[in-house]
N, C-alpha and C positions, 0 to 999 in steps of 0.2 A: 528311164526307170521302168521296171519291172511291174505289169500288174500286182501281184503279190505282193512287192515289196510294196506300192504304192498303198495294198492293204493295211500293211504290217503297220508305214508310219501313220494312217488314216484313224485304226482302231488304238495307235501308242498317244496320240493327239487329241481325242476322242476318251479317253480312259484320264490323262494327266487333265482336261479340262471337267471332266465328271466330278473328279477330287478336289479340286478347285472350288468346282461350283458347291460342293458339298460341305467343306469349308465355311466359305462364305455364308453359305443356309444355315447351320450351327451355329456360326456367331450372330445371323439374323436373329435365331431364332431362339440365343441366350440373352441377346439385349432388350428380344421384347418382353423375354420372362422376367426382365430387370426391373423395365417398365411397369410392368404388372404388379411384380413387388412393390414396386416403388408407388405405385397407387393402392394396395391394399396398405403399410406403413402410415401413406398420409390420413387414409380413410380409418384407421385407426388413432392416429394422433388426434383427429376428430371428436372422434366418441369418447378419448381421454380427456379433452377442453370441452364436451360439453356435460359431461358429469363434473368434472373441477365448477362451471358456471352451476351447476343443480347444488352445489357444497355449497356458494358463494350463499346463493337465494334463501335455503335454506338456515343457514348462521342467520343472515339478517332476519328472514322470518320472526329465530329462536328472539335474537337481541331486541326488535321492534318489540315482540309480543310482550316478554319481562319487563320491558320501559312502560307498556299500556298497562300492566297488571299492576306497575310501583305506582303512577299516575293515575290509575282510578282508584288505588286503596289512602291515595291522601285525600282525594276530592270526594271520597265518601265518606271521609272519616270529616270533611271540611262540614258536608252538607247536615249530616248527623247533628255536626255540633250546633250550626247552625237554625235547624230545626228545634233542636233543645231550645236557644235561646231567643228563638221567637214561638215559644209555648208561653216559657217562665215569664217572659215579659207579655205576652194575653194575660194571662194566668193573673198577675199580678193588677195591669188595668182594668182585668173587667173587674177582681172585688173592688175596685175604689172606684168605680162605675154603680156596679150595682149596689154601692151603699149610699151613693149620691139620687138613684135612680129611685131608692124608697123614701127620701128625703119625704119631709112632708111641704114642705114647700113645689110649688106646683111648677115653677116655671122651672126649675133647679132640677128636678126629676125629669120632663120634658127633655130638656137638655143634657141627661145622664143619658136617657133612653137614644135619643139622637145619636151619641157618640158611644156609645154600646154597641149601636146598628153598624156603625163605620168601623170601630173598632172590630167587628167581628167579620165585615166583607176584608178589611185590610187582613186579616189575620189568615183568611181564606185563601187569599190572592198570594202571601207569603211565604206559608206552608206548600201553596199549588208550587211556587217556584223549587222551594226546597226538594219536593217530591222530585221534581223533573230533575233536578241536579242530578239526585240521588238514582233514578232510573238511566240516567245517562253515563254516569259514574259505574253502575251496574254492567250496562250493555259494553263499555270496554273493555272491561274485564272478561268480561265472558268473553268479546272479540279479538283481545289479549290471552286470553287459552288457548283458542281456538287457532290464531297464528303461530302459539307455541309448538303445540301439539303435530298441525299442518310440517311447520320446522323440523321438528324430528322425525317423524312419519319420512318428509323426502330427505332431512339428510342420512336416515336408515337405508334406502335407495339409493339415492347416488350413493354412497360411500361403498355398498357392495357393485354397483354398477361398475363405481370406478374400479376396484381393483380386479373386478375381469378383463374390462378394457387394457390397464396396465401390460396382463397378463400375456392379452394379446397384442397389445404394443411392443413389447419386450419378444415375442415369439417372431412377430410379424419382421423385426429390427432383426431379429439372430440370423432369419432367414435369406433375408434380403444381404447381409453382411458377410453370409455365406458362399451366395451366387456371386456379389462382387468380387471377393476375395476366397477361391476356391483353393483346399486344402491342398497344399504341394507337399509330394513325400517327401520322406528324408533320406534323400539319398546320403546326407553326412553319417549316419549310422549303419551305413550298409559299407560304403567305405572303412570304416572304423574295423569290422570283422575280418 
């Protein structure tokens, strides 16, 4: 063989393994753009499951809250009543108290006043309880708004979060299903002409 020629097949060998190589680098270097997709895709599927989970917390938020505002408006409307009718029943014993209590007999009075005294510590202790119902009854409610309120506040948030995420769910999917399946002309219409 011929120097020359020995060039000729060295640079023909040398050129067919270039394109080769270059080949193969392109398909390297389409699969890890796949890759890539394919982790942007999932890190989007992400952000769409965790605003669907900020929707979920959210509902329940709303639902808890309206069960704490139905359940403190009967347990106040309970304590209310209840307060009523431990007045009407003071009310009622102490006048048949305080007309024993002017009795003129000595020991009979003594003993009106005695139970005057109990009746009015019992009456105190009563009312305290009713009170506390009624400011507990209070405080869910308020902490039943307060959750409601909280409930819509973040599912106004996620709900727009989410349909940007979608948005790029959907873009991030096109894209990726793009580079997988890349558009082949049509040669059947070039044919046709």
């Amino acid at each position: 063989m011929k120097p020359s020629s020995f060039k000729k097949v060295f640079y023909l060998l040398m050129f067919s393994l270039s394109g080769v190589s270059a080949m193969f680098a392109q398909q390297t270097s389409n699969e890890s753009a796949i890759k890539k997709q394919e982790a942007v895709v999932a890190a989007a599927q992400a952000n769409v499951d965790k605003f669907e989970a900020q929707l979920t917390v959210a509902d329940s938020l709303i639902s808890v809250g309206n069960q704490m505002i139905t359940e403190s408006k009967s347990e106040m409307k309970s304590a209310e009543n209840d307060r009523k009718k431990i007045e009407k029943e003071y009310l009622t014993s102490k006048k048949v108290l305080e007309k024993k209590a002017a009795s003129k007999n000595k020991e009979e009075a003594a003993s009106a006043k005695a139970d005057l005294k109990s009746l009015d510590n019992q009456y105190k202790q009563d009312i305290k309880h009713a009170d506390l119902r009624l400011k507990e009854a209070t405080k869910k409610s308020a902490d039943g708004t307060k959750n409601v309120e909280k409930g819509k506040k973040l599912k106004k948030t996620a709900g727009e979060g989410l349909k940007n995420a979608r948005a790029t769910l959907e873009a991030a999917q096109a894209k990726l299903d793009a580079m997988k399946n890349p558009p082949q002309e049509k040669s059947s219409s070039k044919k046709k002409k």
